[in-house]
C-alpha positions as CSV (number, residue, x, y, z in Angstrom):
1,X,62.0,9.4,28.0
2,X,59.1,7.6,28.1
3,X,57.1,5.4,26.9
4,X,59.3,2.7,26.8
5,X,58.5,-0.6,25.5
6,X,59.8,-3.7,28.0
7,X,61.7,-6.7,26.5
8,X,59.8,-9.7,26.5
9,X,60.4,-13.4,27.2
10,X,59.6,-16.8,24.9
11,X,58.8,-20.0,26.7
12,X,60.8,-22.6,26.6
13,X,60.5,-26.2,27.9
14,X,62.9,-26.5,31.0
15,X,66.1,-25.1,31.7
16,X,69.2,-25.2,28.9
17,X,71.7,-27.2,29.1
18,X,75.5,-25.2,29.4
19,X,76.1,-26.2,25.6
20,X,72.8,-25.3,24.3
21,X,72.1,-22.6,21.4
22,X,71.4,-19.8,23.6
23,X,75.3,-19.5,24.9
24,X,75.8,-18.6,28.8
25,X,72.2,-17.3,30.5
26,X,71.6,-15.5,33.8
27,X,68.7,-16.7,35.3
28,X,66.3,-15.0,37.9
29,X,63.2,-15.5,39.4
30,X,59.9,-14.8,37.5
31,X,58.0,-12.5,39.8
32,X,53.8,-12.4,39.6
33,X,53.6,-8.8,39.4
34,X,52.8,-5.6,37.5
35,X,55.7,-5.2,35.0
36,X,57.0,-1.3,35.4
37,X,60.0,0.4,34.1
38,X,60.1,3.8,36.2
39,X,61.9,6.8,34.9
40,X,63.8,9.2,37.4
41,X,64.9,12.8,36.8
42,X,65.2,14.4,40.3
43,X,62.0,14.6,41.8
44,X,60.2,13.2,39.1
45,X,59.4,9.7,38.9
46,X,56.9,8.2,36.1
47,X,55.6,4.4,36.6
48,X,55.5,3.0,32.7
49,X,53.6,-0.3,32.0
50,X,53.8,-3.3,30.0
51,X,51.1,-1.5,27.6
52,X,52.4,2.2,27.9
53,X,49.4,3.4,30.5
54,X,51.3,4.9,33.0
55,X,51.2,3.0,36.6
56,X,52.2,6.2,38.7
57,X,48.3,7.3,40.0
58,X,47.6,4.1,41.2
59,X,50.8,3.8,43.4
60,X,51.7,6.8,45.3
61,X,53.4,5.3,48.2
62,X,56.3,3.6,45.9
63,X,57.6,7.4,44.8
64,X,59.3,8.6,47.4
65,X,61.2,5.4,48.0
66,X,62.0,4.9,44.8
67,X,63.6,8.6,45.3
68,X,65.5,7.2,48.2
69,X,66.7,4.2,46.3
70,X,67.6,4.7,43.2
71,X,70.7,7.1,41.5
72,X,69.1,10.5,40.8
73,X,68.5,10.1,36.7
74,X,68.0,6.7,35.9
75,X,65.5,4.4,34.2
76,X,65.0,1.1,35.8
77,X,63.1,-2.3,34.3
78,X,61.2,-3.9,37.1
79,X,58.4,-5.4,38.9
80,X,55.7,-3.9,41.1
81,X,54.4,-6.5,43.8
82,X,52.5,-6.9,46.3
83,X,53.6,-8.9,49.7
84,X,50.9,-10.3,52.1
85,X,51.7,-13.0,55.0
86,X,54.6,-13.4,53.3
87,X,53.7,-14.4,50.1
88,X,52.8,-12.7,46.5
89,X,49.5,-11.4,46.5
90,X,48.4,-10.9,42.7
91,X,44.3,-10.4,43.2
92,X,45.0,-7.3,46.2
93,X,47.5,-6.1,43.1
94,X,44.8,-5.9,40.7
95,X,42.5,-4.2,43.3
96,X,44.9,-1.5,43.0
97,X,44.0,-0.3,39.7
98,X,40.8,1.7,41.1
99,X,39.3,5.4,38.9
100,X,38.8,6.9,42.5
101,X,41.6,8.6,44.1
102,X,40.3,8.3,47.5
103,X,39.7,4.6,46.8
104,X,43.7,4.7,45.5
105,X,44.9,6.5,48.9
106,X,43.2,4.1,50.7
107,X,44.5,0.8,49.2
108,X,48.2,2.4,48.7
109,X,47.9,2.4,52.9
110,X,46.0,-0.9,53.3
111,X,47.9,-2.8,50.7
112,X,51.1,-1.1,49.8
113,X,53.4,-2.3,46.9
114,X,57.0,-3.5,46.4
115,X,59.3,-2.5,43.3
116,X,61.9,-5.6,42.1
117,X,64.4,-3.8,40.1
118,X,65.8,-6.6,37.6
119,X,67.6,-4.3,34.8
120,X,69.1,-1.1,34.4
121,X,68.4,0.9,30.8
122,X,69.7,4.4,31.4
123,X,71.8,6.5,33.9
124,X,72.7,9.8,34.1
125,X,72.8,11.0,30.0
126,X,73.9,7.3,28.9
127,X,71.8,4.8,27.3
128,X,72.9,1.2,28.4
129,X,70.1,-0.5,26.0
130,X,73.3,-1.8,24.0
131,X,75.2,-2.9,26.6
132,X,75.3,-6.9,27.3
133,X,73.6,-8.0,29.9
134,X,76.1,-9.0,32.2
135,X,77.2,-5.0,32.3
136,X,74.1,-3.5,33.1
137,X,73.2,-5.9,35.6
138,X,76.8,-5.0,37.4
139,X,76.0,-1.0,36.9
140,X,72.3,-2.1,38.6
141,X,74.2,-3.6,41.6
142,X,75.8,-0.6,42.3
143,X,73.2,1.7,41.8
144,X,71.1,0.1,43.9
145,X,73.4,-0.7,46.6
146,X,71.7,1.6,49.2
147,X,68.3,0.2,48.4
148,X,66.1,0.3,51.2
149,X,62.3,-1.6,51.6
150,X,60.1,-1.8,49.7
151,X,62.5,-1.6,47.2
152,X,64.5,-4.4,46.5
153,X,67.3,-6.1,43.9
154,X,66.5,-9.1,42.2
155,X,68.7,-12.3,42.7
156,X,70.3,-13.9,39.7
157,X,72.5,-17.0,39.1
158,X,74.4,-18.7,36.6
159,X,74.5,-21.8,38.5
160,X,72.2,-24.3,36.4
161,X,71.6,-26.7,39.6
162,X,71.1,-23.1,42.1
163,X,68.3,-22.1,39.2
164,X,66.8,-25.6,39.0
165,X,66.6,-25.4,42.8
166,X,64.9,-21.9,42.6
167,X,62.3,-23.2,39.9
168,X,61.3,-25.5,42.7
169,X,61.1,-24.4,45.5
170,X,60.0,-20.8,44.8
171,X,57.0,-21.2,43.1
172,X,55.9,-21.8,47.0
173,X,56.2,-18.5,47.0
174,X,53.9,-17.3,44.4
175,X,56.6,-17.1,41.7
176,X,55.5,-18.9,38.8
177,X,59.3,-19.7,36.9
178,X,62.6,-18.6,36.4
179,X,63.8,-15.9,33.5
180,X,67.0,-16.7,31.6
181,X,68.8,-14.0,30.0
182,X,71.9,-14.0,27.3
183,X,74.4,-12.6,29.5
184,X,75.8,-11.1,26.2
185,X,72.3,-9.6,25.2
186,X,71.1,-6.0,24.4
187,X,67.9,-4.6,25.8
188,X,65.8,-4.9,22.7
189,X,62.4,-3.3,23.1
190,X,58.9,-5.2,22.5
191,X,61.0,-8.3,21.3
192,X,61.3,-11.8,23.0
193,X,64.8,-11.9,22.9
194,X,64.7,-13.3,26.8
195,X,63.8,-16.9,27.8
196,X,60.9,-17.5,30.2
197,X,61.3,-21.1,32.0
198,X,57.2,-21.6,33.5
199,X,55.2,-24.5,35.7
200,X,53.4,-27.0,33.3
201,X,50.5,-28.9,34.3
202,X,47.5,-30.4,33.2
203,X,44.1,-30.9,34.9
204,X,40.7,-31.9,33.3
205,X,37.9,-29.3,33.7
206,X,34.3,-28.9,33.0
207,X,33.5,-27.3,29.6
208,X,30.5,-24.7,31.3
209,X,30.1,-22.5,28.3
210,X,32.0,-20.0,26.0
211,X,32.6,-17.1,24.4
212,X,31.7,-16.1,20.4
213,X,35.6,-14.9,19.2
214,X,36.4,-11.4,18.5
215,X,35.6,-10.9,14.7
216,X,32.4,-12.9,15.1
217,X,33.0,-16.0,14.2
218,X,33.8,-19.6,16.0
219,X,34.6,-19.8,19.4
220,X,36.6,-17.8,20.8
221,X,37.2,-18.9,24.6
222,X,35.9,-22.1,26.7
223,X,34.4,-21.1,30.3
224,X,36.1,-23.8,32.2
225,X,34.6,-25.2,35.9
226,X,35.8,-27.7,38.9
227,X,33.6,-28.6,41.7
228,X,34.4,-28.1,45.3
229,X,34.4,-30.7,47.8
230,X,30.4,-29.9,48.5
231,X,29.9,-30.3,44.4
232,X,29.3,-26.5,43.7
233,X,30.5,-25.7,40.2
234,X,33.5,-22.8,40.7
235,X,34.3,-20.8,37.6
236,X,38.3,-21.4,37.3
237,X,39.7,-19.9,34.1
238,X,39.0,-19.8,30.3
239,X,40.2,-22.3,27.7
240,X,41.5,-20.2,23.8
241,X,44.2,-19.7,21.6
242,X,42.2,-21.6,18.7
243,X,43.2,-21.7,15.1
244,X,40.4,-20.0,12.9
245,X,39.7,-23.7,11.7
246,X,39.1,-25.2,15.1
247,X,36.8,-22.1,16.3
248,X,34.5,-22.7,13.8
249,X,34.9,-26.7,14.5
250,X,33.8,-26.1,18.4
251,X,30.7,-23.9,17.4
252,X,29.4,-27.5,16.0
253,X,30.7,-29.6,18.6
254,X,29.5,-27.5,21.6
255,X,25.6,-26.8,19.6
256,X,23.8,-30.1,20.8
257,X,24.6,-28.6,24.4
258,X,22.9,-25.4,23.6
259,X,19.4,-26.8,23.9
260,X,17.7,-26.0,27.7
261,X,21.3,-25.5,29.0
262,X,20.4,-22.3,31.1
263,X,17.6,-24.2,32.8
264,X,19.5,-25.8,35.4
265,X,23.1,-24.1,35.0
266,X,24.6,-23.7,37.9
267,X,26.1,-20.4,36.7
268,X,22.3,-19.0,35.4
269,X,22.5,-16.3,37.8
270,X,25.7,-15.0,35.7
271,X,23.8,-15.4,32.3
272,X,23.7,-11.1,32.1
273,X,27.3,-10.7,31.8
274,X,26.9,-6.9,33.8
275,X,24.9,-8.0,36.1
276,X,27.7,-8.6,38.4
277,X,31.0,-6.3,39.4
278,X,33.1,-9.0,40.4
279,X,36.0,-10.3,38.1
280,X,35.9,-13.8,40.0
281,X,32.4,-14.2,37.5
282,X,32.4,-15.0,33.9
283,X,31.8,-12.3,31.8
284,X,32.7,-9.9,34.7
285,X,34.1,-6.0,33.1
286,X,38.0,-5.9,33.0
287,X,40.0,-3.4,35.0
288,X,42.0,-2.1,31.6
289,X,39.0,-2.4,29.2
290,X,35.3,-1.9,30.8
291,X,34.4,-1.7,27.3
292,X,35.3,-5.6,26.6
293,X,32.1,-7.9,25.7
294,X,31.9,-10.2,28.4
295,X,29.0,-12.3,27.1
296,X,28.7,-15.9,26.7
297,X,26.3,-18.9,25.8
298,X,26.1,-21.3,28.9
299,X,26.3,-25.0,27.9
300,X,24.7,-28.3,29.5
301,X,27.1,-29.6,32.2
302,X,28.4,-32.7,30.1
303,X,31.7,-32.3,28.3
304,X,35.0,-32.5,30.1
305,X,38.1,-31.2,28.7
306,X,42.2,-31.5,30.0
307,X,43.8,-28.2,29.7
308,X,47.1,-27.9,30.3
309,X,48.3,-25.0,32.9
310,X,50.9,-23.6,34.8
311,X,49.9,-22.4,38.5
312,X,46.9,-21.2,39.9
313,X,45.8,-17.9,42.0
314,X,43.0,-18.0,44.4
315,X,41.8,-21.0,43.4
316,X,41.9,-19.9,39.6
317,X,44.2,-20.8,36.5
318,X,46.6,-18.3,36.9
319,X,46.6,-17.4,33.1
320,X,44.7,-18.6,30.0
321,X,45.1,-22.5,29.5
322,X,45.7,-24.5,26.5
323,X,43.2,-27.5,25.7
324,X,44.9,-30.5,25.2
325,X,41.9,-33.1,24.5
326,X,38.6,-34.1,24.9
327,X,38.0,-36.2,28.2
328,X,34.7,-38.0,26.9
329,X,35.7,-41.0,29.5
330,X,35.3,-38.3,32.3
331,X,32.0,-37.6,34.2
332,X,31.9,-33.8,35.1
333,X,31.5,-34.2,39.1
334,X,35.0,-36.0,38.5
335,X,36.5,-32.5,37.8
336,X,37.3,-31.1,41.2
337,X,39.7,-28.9,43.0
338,X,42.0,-31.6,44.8
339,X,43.6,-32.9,41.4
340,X,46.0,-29.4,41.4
341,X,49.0,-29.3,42.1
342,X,50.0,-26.8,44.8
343,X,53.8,-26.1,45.6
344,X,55.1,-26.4,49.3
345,X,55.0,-22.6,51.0
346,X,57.9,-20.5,50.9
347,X,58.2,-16.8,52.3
348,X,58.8,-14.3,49.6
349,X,61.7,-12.8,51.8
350,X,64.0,-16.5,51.3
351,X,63.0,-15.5,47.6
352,X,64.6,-11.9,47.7
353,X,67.1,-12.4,49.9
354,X,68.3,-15.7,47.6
355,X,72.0,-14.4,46.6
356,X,73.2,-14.0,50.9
């Protein structure tokens, strides 16, 4: 019953080797997606999230075929997605998460979802959480058999070269890595006991401003910038993850950049952090907490900073980046967009359609 708690996944630098630690791995792709585990009795279907907060409101038109899809009683670990022009469309998945119902209706015929089902942890009366791997993926494959669109069955391989291959090519289509998983391994809730292989990358960025940290003290976040190819400033992502030491470090590196830095910051129109509904801002309210403090403390537009990174989204850093150093041989109108890295396009339907 749920909630149930999803396993999680630990980075690792590049794909294992055959006679590495973590024995033999099945590897899929890593969708870019809403993770869901949806529980079926009859004609009741519950959506579960990552965080327990049930997905089912916001996605009405993935119920009934879910029903058509999967075995009658059954829980299954997967992904929602959403598929535009044939590609992964995260931002039109996070429009989805709307309070209004008529707003929900709408999108759910605009911009309907997809459900990936990567593991099997129940059917019928019997739990398969300590089952290996390798056997609930084989009891997935057969329960999902008659799967029709939008629901669909994960590829996996145990080829190293075929995953390699993957890694490469299908980040084209909005995937952003490969999961490995111990072919001999027990569904173990809330634990990292699965291996997430991601895109690394690096790109320097303007230091714009930041956020005070949580408990008050230190920096918490950088507000990180790149200029377009007319020189407008673009809000890209957020630099953190900062030992207690090093927050309190930045708050006197960053202060002789306090002094008149509103005047002429590009971003001054985004200095009231509500002043705005859109999450493409700094500051901007976030769909699972409204209650967050957005504010920040704009900066003069004169430090540079590499970050490293792994994809992007809309012209965005995909997820939080890590700073790697100060760039102080960097001029900030060096920071633009054309030093990403963008894969080659690839349709999302080569991506689910990978194993024949």
């Amino acid at each position: 019953m749920p909630p149930v708690k999803p396993m999680l996944a630990k980075a690792i630098a590049g794909i294992p080797d055959p006679d590495s630690k973590f024995g033999e791995l099945v590897f899929e792709p890593k969708w870019d997606g809403f993770r869901c585990i949806v529980f079926r009795d009859g004609n009741e279907v519950e959506l579960g999230s990552r965080n327990e907060r049930p997905l089912t409101r916001y996605f009405p038109e993935i119920l009934e075929p879910l029903k058509r899809s999967l075995p009658d009683r059954c829980v299954v670990d997967g992904e929602l997605i959403i598929v535009r022009d044939n590609e992964l469309d995260f931002n039109a998945l996070q429009l989805r998460l709307h309070p209004a119902e008529s707003r929900v209706n709408k999108l759910a015929a605009e911009i309907p979802c997809s459900f990936v089902a990567f593991d099997l942890l129940a059917l019928g009366d019997e739990d398969l959480r300590d089952r290996a791997y390798r056997e609930r993926r084989e009891l997935l494959e057969t329960a999902v058999e008659d799967a029709i669109a939008p629901v669909y069955l994960t590829p996996t391989t145990t080829d190293r070269e075929v995953a390699q291959r993957w890694f490469e090519e299908f980040e084209g289509a909005g995937l952003d890595g490969l999961i490995a998983k111990p072919a001999t391994g027990a569904y173990v809730e809330n634990k990292r006991t699965q291996l997430k292989v991601k895109h690394i990358r690096s790109a320097d960025a303007v230091v714009a401003g930041y956020r005070v940290h949580k408990d008050g003290k230190g920096v918490g976040s950088l507000l990180l910038g790149l200029h377009d190819a007319e020189g407008k400033l673009h809000h890209v992502g957020v630099a953190a993850s900062f030992t207690a030491k090093r927050r309190s470090e930045l708050i006197d590196e960053l202060e002789p950049l306090l002094a008149g830095a509103l005047e002429a910051h590009p971003w001054a129109d985004w200095a009231n952090a509500y002043a705005h509904g859109s999450t493409q801002m700094p500051g901007a309210p976030h769909r699972w907490n409204a209650q967050r403090d957005g504010s920040w403390i704009p900066l003069r537009i004169e430090r540079v900073v590499e970050v490293k990174y792994g994809s992007t989204l809309g012209g965005r850093f995909r997820e939080v980046t890590k700073v790697l150093r100060w760039r102080p041989d960097k001029q900030p109108s060096e920071c633009t967009f054309d030093q990403l890295s963008e894969p080659e396009p690839v349709g999302v339907d080569r991506v689910l359609h990978a194993n024949g």
